[in-house]
N, C-alpha and C positions, 0 to 999 in steps of 0.2 A: 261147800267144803264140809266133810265128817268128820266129829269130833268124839272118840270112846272114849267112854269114863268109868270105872270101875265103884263097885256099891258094897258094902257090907256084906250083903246078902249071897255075893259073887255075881249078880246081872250083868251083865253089860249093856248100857243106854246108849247111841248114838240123837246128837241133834247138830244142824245147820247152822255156821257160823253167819250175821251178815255180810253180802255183796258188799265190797268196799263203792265208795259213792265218786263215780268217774265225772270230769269238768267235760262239759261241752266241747263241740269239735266243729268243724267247719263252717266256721264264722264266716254270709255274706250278708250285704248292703245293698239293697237297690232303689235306690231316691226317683222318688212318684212326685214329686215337686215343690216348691220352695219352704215347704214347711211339713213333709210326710214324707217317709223312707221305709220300706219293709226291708227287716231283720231275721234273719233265719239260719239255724245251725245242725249240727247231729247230735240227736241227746239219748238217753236211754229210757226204759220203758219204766225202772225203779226210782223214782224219784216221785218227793209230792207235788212238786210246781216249779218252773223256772222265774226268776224275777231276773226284769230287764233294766238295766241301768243306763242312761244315755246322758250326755253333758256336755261341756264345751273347752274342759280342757282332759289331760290321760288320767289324773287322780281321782276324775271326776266325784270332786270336792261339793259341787253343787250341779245336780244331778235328776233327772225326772226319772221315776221309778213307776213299771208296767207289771204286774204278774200275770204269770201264763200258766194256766193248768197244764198238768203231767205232761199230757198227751199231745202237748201243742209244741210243735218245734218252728213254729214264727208267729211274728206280730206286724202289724200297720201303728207305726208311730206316727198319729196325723196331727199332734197339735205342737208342732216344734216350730220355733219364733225365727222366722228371717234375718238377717243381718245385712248394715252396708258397711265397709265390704263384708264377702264372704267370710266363712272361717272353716278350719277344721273342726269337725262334730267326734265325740269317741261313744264308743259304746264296750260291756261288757253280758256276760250270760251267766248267773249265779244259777246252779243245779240244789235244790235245796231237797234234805228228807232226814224225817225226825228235829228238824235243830239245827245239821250240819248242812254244813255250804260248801261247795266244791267251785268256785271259777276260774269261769274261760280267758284265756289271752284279754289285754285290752284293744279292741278294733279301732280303726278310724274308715269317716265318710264323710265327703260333703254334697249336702243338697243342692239339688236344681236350680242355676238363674233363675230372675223373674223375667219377662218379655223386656225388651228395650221397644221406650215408648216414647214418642214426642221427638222421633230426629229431626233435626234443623240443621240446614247449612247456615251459619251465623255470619260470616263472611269471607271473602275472597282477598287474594292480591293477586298481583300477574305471576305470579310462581307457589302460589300455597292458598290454602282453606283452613278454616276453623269452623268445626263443627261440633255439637251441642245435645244433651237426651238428657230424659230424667232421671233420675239415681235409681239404679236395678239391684231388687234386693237381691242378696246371696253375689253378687257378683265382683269379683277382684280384679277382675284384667277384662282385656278387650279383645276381637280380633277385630280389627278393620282391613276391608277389601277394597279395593281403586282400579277402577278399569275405565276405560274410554267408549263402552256401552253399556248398555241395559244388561246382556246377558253375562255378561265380565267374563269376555272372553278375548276381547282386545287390551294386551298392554297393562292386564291383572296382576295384581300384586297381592299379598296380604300380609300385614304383620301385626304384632301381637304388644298390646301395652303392658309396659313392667308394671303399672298404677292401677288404682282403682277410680280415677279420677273420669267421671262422666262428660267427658269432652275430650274433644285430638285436633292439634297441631299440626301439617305439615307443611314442608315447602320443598324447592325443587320442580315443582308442577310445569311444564311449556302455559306458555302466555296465550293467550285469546284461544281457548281449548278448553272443549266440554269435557266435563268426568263424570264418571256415577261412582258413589258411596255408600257402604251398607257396611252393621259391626251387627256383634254377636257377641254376648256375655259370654263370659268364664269364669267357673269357681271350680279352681284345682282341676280333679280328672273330669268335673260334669261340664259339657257347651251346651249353649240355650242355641236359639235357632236364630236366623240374620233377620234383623229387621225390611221391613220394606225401604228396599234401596230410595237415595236422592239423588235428584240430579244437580251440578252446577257449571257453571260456566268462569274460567280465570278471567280476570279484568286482563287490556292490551297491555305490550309492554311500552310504555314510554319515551324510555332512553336506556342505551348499554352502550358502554365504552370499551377500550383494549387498554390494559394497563401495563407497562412494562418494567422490569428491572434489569442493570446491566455493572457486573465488577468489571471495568474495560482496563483495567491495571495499566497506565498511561503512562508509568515513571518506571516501575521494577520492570517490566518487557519491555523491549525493543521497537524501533521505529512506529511507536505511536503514531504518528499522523495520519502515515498511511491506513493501518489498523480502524483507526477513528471512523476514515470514510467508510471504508466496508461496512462498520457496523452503522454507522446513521443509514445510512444505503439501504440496510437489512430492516430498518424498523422504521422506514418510510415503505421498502414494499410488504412490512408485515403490517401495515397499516395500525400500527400504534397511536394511540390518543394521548399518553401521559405517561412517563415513568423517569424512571430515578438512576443515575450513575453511583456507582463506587470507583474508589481507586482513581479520581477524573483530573486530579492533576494540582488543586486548590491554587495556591498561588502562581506556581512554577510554570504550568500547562492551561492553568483554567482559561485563559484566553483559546489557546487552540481548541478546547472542549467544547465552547460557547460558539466559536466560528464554524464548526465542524458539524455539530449536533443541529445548531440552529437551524430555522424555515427546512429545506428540500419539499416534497410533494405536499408532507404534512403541516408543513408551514410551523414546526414548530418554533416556541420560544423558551429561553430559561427563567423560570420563575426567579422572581427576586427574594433575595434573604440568603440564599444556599450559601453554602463554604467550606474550606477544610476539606474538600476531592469529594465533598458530596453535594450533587446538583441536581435539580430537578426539571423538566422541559414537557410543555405542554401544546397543546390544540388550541390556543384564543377565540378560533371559531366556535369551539364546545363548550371552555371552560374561561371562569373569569376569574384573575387569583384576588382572595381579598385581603391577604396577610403572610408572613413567611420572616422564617430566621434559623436559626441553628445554635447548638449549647454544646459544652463538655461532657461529654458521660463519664469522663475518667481514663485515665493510663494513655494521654495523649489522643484520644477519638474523641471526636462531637459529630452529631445526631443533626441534619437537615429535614426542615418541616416549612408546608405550607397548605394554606388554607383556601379551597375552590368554591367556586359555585355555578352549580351545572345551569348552562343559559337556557335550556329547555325545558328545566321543572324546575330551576328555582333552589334545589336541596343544595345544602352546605356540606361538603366533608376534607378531611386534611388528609394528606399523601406525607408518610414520615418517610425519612430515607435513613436505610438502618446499616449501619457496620462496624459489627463487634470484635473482640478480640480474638485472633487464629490463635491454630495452634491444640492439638487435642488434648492436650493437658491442662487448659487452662479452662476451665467452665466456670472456674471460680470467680475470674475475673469476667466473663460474660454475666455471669450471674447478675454482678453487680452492677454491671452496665447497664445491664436491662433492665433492673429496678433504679437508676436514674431514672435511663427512657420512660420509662411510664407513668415516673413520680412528676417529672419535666412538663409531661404531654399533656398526664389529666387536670395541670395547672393552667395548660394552654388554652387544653381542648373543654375550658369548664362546665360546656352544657351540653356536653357529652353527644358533640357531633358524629356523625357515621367518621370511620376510619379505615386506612392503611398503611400497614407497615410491610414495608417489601425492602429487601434489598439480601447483603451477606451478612446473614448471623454467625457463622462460621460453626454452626449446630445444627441436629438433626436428630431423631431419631434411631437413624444407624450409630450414633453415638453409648454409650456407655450410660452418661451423661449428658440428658439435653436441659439444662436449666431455662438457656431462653424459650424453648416451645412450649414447656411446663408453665414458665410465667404469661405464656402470650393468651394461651388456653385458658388459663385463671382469670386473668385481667377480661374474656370475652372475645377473644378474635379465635379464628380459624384460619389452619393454611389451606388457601383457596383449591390447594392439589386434591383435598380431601372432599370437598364438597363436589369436584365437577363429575360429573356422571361418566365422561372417557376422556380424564388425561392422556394427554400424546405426548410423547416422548418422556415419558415417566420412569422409564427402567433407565436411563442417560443418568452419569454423577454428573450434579450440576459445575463440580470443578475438576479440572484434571489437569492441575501441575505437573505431574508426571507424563503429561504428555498421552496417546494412546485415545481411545474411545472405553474407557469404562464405562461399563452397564450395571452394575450392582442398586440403583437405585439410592445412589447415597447422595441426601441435598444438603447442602450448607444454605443455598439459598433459595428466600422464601416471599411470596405475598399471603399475608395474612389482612383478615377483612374482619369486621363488625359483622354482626347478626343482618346490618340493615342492608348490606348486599346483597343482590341472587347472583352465586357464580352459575354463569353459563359456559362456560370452558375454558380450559389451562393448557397451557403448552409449552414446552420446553422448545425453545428456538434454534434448533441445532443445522447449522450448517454444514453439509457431508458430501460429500466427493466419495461415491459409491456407498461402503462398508466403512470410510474413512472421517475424518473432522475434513473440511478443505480448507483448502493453504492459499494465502496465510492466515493462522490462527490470530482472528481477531483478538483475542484473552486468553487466559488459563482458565476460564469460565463458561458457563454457556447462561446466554441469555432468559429471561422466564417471560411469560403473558398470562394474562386472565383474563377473559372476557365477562365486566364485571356490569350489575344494572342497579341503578337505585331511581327507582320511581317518583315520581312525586307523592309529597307526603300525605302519611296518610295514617290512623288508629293503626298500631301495631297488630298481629293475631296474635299473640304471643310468642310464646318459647317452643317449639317444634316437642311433639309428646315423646320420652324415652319410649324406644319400640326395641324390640327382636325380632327375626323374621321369623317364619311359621311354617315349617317343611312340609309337605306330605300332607297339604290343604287341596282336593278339589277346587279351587273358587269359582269356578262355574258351576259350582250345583247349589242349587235353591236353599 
């Protein structure tokens, strides 16, 4: 820029103002590995030197500082300290000349995992592994890959851990079935590369039973008895092990419910203690009951419980039979119900045997309000529909007073399990006459089953690892 100035004399002097002093431009990062990144932007030719500032929060408050002569528009930042877990790294580009500073945006990067080293399968069950590596610096998350060969191209999976936590949990696995496993660090946008895969093998499965639940509403509908047969009929040829009525009659009917239900193919029996239209009936070939009774929950309902033990491994666990308050306006009073039950149970169940709660909570998550599933989840159970890998008949409402085949997938009623179960499959037991329910309608209910397995005991793996899946993964490549 030209600036005229006038002089006494009358001369006229022309002289150049200074180029204003422009901030750096095109800030990028490219991390060379666990503790060195090259930094590189567009600068101008006017300037005396760039200084680099790098650090580990945006302020960077505390900060490791590089100068760069004029002419240099990048750096190799190689002595930057690793972290477990990862973090985000920032960096900035100060244009300095004469004094003044002109800077650039503040950038972010994060460095390169370090190798995952030392995998170990740590242990097995018949449906899950826990496995094991040394802490990788720079790394926050996981991917882990599961295939049923070497090349993980059989039955491959991958998913990603929300933790930084050098070890993974899972379960679901088929019993006596080899897998291969292989993870690969992550920090933020940088992946490190998969370890050398391991192999292992599930332990057998031991014992799985069919558990069942049934509201057979024996007093509000019509010709009971008949009804009754059908349905024992139905859960001798669905080959049920164990479950629990609702609605079965208590005093008025419980005789016909115990004559009805009892022996057929499956030889079963009514455990003792039940009451109040809630009853429970079992396999004595499979199970041996060693306890059982029933209490008030509150607003005229009490809660049937009994205590088994499975004659093949020996494992103890209790079968509650659950039925809460109807009515979709009332969660309030489920609520409270449900915190008896639990308060009730874990006085029962004091050394925190494996459990099930199955029956009509008269709640669901097509609800507005589901208080009991909210409590049942807190407390540690799951409803077994979630766990099984293809529920059948899962689009079926588990009730249909109104009559008709609703499909909306709305359940009132549920089997809820302990961590220490493997669901092997759930099903809704619907009996159908084409497109239709078939006549006569055993209930205004439809039946449920789980096929459920608890092994003999044994060191827990733990708590299955919080994961996400991982789209758009090759997991066959090396």
């Amino acid at each position: 820029m030209l600036i005229v100035g006038g002089l006494a004399t009358g001369l006229a002097l022309t002289y150049a103002a200074p180029d204003s002093l422009d901030a750096p431009t095109k800030l990028s990062a490219t991390p060379l590995s666990p503790t060195s990144v090259k930094l590189a932007w567009a600068g101008t030719d006017d300037v005396d030197s760039y200084v680099v500032k790098v650090g580990s929060d945006r302020a960077l408050t505390k900060s490791r500082t590089t100068r760069v002569p004029a002419k240099g528009t990048s750096v190799t930042v190689d002595d930057l300290s690793a972290t477990t877990p990862g973090i985000d790294r920032f960096y900035r580009i100060d244009a300095v000349r004469d004094g003044k500073v002109r800077s650039s945006r503040t950038a972010r990067f994060t460095l390169k995992p370090g190798a995952i080293d030392a995998l170990r399968v740590k242990q097995t069950t018949a449906d899950g592994v826990r496995v094991a590596w040394k802490k990788v610096p720079n790394a926050r998350q996981f991917d882990v890959t599961m295939a049923r060969d070497k090349a993980f191209t059989k039955d491959a999976s991958t998913v990603r851990t929300l933790g930084g936590a050098n070890s993974y949990v899972t379960r679901g696995l088929a019993a006596s079935t080899t897998y291969w496993v292989r993870i690969r660090p992550v920090n933020g946008d940088q992946v490190g590369a998969f370890a050398k895969p391991e192999k292992f093998r599930t332990m057998p499965r031991k014992t799985s039973f069919r558990v069942g639940t049934w509201n057979v509403c024996s007093e509000k509908c019509s010709g009971y008895a008949g009804r009754a047969r059908i349905g024992a009929a139905f859960f001798n040829q669905n080959k049920i092990d164990i479950f629990g009525l609702q609605e079965a009659g208590g005093q008025r009917v419980g005789a016909t419910t115990n004559a009805i239900w009892s022996g057929g193919s499956q030889q079963f029996k009514r455990a003792y203690g039940g009451a109040e239209a809630r009853y429970i009936f079992f396999r004595p070939k499979l199970f041996t009951q060693l306890s059982g009774g029933y209490f008030s929950i509150g607003d005229g309902r009490h809660t049937t419980w009994a205590r088994f033990r499975v004659k093949s491994t020996g494992r103890v666990f209790y079968y509650v039979d659950i039925h809460l308050e109807n009515g979709k306006g009332n969660d309030a009073k489920r609520s409270r119900e449900m915190n008896v039950v639990l308060s009730r149970m874990a006085s029962i169940n004091s050394k925190g045997y494996p459990a099930i709660y199955a029956g009509d909570f008269n709640s669901g998550r097509h609800r507005g309000s589901d208080s009991p599933g909210v409590k049942m989840r807190a407390a540690g159970f799951q409803d077994s529909v979630d766990l099984a890998k293809s529920p059948v008949n899962r689009e079926f409402n588990t009730s249909y007073p109104g009559g008709g085949t609703p499909r909306s997938g709305a359940h009132v009623d549920h089997i809820f399990v302990s961590d220490d179960f493997s669901v092997l499959g759930w099903r809704q037991l619907v009996r159908l006459s084409g497109g239709s329910y078939a006549r006569p309608a055993v209930s205004d209910h439809n039946a449920l089953s789980a096929d459920l397995a608890l092994d003999a005991q044994a060191k827990s793996i733990g708590v299955p690892t919080a994961t996400t899946t991982v789209g758009g993964l090759n997991t066959a490549a090396p």
